[in-house]
FILOTI-977800 format. One line per field, with one value per residue (C-alpha): residue in one letter; x, y, z; residue number from 1. Coordinates in nm, 3 decimals. Layout:
N
marpa = c(A:...)
px = c(X:...)
py = c(Y:...)
pz = c(Z:...)
donu = c(NUM:...)
***
This chain:
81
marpa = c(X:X:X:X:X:X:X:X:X:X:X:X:X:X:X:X:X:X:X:X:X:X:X:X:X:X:X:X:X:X:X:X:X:X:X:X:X:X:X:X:X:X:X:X:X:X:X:X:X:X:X:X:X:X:X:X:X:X:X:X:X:X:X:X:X:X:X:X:X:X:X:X:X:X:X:X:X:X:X:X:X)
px = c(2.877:2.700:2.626:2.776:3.060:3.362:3.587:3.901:3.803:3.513:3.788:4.016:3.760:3.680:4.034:4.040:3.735:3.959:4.207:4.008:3.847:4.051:4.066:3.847:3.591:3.617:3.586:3.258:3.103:3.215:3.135:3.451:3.765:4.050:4.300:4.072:4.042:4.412:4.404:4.182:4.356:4.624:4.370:4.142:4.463:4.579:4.177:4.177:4.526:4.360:4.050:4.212:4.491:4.171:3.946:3.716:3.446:3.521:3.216:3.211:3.174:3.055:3.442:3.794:4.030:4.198:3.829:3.745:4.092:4.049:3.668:3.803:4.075:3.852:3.601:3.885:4.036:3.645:3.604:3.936:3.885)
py = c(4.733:4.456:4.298:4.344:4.543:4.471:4.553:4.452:4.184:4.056:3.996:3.836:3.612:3.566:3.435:3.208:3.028:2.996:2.851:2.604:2.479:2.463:2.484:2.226:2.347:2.738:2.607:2.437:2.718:2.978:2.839:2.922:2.756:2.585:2.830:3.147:3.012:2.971:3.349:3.456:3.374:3.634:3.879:3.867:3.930:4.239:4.409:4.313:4.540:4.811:4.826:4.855:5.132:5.328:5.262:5.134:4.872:4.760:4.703:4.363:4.420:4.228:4.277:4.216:4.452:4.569:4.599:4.839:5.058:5.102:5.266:5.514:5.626:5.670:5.852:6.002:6.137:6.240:6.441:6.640:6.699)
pz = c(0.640:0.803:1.205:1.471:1.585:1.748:2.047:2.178:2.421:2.187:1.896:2.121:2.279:1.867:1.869:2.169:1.954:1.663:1.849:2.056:1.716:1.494:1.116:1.057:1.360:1.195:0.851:0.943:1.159:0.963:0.574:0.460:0.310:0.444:0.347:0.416:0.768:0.817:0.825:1.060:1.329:1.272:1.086:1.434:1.647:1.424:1.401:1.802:1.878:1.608:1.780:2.102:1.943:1.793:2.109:1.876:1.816:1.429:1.209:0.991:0.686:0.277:0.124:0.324:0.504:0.149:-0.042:0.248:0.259:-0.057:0.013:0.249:0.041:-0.285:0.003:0.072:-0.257:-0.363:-0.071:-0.151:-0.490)
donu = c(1:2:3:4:5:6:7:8:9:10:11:12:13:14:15:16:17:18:19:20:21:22:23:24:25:26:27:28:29:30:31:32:33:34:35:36:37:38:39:40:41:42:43:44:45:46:47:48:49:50:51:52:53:54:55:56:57:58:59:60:61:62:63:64:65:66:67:68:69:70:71:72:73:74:75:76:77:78:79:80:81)
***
């Protein structure tokens, strides 16, 4: 896992930036692609509601949302086993 974590209101203030910049201004401050940046609008909104369901602060992390469900179940699975 890597920086910061993240609450509720931080990932919805996250949002409002996306919004007010725009693809192109997300693409530039954020170094990545058009159509990776076309997500995170909707992937910031969905961690935001998670974060506040879990009344948790979310940890960014190297790999995306599937990469890191996929960690936690293999954790998961070793731990049983």
């Amino acid at each position: 896992m890597l920086g910061p974590r993240f609450g509720g209101r931080k990932l919805d203030s996250l949002a409002e930036r996306i919004v007010l910049g725009g693809i192109s201004g997300v693409t530039a401050e954020a170094d990545v692609t058009e159509g990776r940046a076309e997500t995170l609008l909707g992937g910031t909104l969905v961690l935001a509601e998670v974060a506040r369901h879990l009344d948790a602060r979310l940890e960014i992390g190297r790999g995306g949302l599937r990469e890191g469900a996929a960690l936690a179940l293999a954790r998961l699975e070793s731990a049983a086993a």
